[in-house]
C-alpha positions as CSV (number, residue, x, y, z in Angstrom):
1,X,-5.7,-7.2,26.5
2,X,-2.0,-7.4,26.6
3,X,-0.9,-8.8,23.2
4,X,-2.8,-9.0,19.6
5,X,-1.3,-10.6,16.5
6,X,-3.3,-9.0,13.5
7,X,-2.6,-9.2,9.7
8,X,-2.1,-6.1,7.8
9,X,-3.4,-6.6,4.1
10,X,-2.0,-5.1,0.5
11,X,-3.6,-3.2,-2.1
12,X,-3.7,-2.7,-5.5
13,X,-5.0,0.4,-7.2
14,X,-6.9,-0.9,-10.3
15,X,-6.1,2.6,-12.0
16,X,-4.4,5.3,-10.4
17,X,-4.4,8.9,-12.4
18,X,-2.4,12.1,-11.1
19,X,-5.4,15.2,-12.3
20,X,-3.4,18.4,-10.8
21,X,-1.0,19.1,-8.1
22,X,-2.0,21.5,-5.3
23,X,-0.3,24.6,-4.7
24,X,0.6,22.8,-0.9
25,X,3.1,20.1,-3.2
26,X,0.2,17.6,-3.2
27,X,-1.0,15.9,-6.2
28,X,-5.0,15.4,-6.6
29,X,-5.7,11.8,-7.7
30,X,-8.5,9.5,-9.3
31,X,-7.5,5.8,-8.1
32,X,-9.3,2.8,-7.1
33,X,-8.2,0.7,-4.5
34,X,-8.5,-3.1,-3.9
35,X,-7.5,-4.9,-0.9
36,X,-6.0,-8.4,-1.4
37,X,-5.0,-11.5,0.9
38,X,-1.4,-10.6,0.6
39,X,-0.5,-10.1,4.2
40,X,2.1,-8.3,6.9
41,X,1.6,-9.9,10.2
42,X,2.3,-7.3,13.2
43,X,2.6,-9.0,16.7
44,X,2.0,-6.2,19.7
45,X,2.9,-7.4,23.1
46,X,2.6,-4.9,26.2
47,X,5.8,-3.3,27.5
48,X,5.8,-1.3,30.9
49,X,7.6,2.7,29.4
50,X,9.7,1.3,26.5
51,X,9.0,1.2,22.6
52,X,10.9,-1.4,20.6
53,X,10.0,-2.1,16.7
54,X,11.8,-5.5,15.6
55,X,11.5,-6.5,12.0
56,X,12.3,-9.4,9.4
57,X,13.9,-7.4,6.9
58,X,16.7,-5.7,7.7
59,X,15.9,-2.6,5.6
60,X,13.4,-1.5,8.7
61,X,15.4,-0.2,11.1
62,X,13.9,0.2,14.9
63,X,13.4,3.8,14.9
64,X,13.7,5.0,11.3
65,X,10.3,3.6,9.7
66,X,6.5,4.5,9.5
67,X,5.6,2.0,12.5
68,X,7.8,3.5,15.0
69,X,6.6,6.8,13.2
70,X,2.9,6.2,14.4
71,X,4.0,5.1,17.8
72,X,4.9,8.6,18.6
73,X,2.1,10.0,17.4
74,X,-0.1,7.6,19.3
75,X,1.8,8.4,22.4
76,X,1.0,12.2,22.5
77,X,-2.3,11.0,23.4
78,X,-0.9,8.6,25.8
79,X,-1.6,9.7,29.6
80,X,-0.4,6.8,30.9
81,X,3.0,6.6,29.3
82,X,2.1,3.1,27.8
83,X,4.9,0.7,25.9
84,X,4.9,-1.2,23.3
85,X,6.9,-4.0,21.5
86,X,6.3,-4.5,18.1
87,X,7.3,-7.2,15.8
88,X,6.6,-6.9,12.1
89,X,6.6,-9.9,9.5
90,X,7.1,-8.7,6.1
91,X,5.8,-10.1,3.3
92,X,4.3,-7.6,1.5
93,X,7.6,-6.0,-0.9
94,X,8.8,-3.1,0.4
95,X,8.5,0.0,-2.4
96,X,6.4,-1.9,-4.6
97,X,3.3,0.0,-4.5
98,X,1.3,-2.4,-2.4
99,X,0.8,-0.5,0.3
100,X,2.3,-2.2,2.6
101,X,4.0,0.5,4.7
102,X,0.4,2.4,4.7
103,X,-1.3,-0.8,5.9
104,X,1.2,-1.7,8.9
105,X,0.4,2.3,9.7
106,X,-3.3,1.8,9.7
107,X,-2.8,-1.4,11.7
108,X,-0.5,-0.1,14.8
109,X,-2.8,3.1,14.8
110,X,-5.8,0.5,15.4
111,X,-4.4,-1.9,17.4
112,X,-2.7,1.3,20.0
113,X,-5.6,2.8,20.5
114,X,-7.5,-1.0,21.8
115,X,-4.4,-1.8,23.4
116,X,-4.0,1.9,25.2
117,X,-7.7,2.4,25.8
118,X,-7.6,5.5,23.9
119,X,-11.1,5.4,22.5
120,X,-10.0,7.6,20.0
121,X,-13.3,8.6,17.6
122,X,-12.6,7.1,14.0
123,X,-12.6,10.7,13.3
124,X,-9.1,11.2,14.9
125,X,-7.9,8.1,14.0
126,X,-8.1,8.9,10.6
127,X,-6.6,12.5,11.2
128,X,-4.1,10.9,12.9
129,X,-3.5,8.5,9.8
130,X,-3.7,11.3,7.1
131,X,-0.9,13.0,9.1
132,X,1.2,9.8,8.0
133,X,0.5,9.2,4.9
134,X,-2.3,9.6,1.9
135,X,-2.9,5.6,1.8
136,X,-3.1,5.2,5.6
137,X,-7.1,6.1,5.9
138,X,-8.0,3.6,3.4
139,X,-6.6,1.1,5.5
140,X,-8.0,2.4,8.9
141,X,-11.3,2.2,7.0
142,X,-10.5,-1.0,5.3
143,X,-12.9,-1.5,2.7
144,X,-12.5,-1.2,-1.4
145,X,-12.9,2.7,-2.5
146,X,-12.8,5.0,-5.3
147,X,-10.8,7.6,-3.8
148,X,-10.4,11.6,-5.1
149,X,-8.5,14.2,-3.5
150,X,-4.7,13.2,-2.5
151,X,-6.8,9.8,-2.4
152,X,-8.2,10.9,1.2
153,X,-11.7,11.0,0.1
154,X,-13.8,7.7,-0.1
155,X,-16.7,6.0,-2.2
156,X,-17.0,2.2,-1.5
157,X,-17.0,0.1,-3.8
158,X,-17.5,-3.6,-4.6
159,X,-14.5,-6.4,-4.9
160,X,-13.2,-7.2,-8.4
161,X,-14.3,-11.0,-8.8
162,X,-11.2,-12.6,-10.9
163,X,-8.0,-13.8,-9.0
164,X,-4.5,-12.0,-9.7
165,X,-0.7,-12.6,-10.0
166,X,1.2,-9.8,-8.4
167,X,4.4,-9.5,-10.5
168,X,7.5,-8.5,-8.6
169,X,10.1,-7.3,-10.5
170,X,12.1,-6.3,-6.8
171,X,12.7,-3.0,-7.9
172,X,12.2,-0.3,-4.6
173,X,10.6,2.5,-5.7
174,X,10.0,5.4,-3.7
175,X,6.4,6.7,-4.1
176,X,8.1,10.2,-3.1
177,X,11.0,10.4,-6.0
178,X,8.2,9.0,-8.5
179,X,6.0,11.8,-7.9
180,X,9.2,14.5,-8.4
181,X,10.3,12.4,-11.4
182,X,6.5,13.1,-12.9
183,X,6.6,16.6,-11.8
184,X,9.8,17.3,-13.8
185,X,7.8,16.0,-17.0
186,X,6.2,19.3,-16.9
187,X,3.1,17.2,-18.3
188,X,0.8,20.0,-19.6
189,X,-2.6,19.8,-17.6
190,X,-1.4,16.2,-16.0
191,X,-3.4,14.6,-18.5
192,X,-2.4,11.5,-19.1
193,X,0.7,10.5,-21.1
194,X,-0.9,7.5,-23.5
195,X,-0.6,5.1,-20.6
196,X,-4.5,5.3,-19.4
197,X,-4.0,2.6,-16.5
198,X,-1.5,4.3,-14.7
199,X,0.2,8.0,-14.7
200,X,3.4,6.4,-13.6
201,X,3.7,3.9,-16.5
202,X,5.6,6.3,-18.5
203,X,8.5,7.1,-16.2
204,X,8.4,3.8,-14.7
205,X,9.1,2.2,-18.2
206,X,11.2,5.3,-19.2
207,X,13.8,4.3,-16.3
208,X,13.7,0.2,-16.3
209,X,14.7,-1.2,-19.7
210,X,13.7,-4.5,-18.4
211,X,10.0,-3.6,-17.8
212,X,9.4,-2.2,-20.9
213,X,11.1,-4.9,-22.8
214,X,8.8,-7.4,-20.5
215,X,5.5,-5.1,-21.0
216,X,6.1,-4.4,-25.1
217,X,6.5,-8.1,-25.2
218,X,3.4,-8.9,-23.9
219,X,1.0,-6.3,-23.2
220,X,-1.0,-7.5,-26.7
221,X,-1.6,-11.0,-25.0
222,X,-2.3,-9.9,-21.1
223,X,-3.7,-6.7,-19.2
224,X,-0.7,-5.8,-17.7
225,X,-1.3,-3.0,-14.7
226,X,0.8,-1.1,-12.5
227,X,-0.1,-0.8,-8.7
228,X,0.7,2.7,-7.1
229,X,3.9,4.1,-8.1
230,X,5.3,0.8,-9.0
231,X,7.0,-1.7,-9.0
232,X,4.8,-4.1,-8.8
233,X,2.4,-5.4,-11.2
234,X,-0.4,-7.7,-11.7
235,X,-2.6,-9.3,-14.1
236,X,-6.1,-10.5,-13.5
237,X,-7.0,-14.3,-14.4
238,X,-10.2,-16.6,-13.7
239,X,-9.0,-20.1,-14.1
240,X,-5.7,-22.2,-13.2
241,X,-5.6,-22.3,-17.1
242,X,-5.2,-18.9,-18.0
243,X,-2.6,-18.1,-14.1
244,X,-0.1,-20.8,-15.9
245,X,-0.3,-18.8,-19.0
246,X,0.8,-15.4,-16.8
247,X,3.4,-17.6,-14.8
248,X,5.1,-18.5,-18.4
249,X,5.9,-15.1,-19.4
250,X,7.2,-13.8,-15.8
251,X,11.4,-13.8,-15.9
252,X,12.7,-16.1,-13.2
253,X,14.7,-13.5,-11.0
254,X,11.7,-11.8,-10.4
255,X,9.0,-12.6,-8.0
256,X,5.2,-13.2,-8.0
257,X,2.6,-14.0,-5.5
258,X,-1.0,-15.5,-6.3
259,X,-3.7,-13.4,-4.3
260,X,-7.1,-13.3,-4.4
261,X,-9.3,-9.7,-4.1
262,X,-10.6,-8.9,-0.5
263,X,-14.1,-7.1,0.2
264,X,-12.7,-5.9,4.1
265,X,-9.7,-5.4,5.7
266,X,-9.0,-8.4,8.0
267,X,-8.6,-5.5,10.4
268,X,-12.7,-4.5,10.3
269,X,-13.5,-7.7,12.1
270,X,-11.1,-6.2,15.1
271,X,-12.3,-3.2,15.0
């Protein structure tokens, strides 16, 4: 096996609370994560020594992302010296809370050890992962979770059933900055702040005029919910009726993507 093209899904969190931070700087959540058919594509091909990490968006550059990031760390348990070239197709926003830099993680680490014969256990691979990023095990184990702890620790769980509009208001949020902005809140006890969907509602609002404008406008008419840190946001629907309805209120210089909920990864049926 010298090449493998392999789609790298999105999530949502259906709820995402922040309960305590750890002494370590980590915060201890209670989120739910969905997997949807919104899609990366990452194409590996075989190179002889050398790592190279193209991309479509220009914001990821060659050696200064989470990809090129988990190519190292593969490589430590590389006897062989093994290359690789990787091409990554974004579509997935970049800082929207989709998960998207989590998922092309979980997908590098998975396709590196096939295309290395590394038969890592899927013990290490998810050490490996963890030592990346909190989201990354949820995609090396690719199916829908409850997750506790710094959202490390799983309980599966069953798809949603309604279709969704992903709202993106192409805002890049860092996940990082979001979690200092709610630390400087000095929220008593982390409980949450009125916003029960989403800890980072608050802030999020708080520091976009034109989200909270578009959520006080219409939060009374649709379940508006906010994925991760932000930006992105979705509302669920069950007919074409009641998606033209969502598409009506969205403001035209943002975007939005139609997606439908996903039991597995994609990536399972590699694995």
């Amino acid at each position: 096996m010298s090449n493998l093209i392999l789609k790298s899904p999105a999530k949502l969190n259906l709820y995402l609370k922040i309960t305590k931070k750890y002494p370590n700087g980590f915060h201890e959540l209670d989120t739910a994560f969905q997997l949807i058919d919104l899609c990366d594509v990452l194409e590996f091909d075989s190179s002889a020594t050398n790592v190279s990490i193209s991309c479509n968006d220009n914001s990821i550059k060659e050696h200064e992302n989470i990809v090129y990031k988990v190519v190292m760390a593969m490589k430590e348990r590389d006897k062989k010296n093994n290359g690789i070239s990787i091409n990554i197709i974004k579509n997935i926003p970049v800082g929207s809370g989709l998960g998207g830099g989590s998922s092309n993680a979980a997908t590098t680490i998975l396709a590196l050890n096939k295309l290395w014969g590394l038969r890592l256990s899927n013990t290490e691979l998810l050490s490996i992962g963890k030592s990346i990023g909190a989201d990354v095990p949820f995609f090396i184990e690719g199916q829908n979770a409850y997750a506790k702890g710094i959202g490390d620790i799983f309980i599966n769980k069953d798809s949603i059933s309604e279709k969704l509009v992903i709202i993106d208001p192409k805002i890049f949020n860092s996940s990082g900055k979001m979690f200092e902005k709610y630390d400087s809140r000095k929220i008593d006890n982390y409980i949450d702040n009125g916003f029960l969907q989403n800890s980072f509602w608050q802030i999020f609002m708080d520091e976009n005029p034109d989200i909270l404008n578009f959520y006080k406008k219409n939060i009374n008419d649709f379940d508006i919910c906010l994925s991760g840190s932000g930006s992105s946001m979705f509302i669920k629907y069950n007919n074409d009726n009641e998606m033209e309805k969502i598409l009506k209120i969205i403001p035209t210089n943002w975007r939005f993507f139609l997606a439908k909920p996903l039991q597995y990864s994609p990536l399972r049926e590699f694995g």
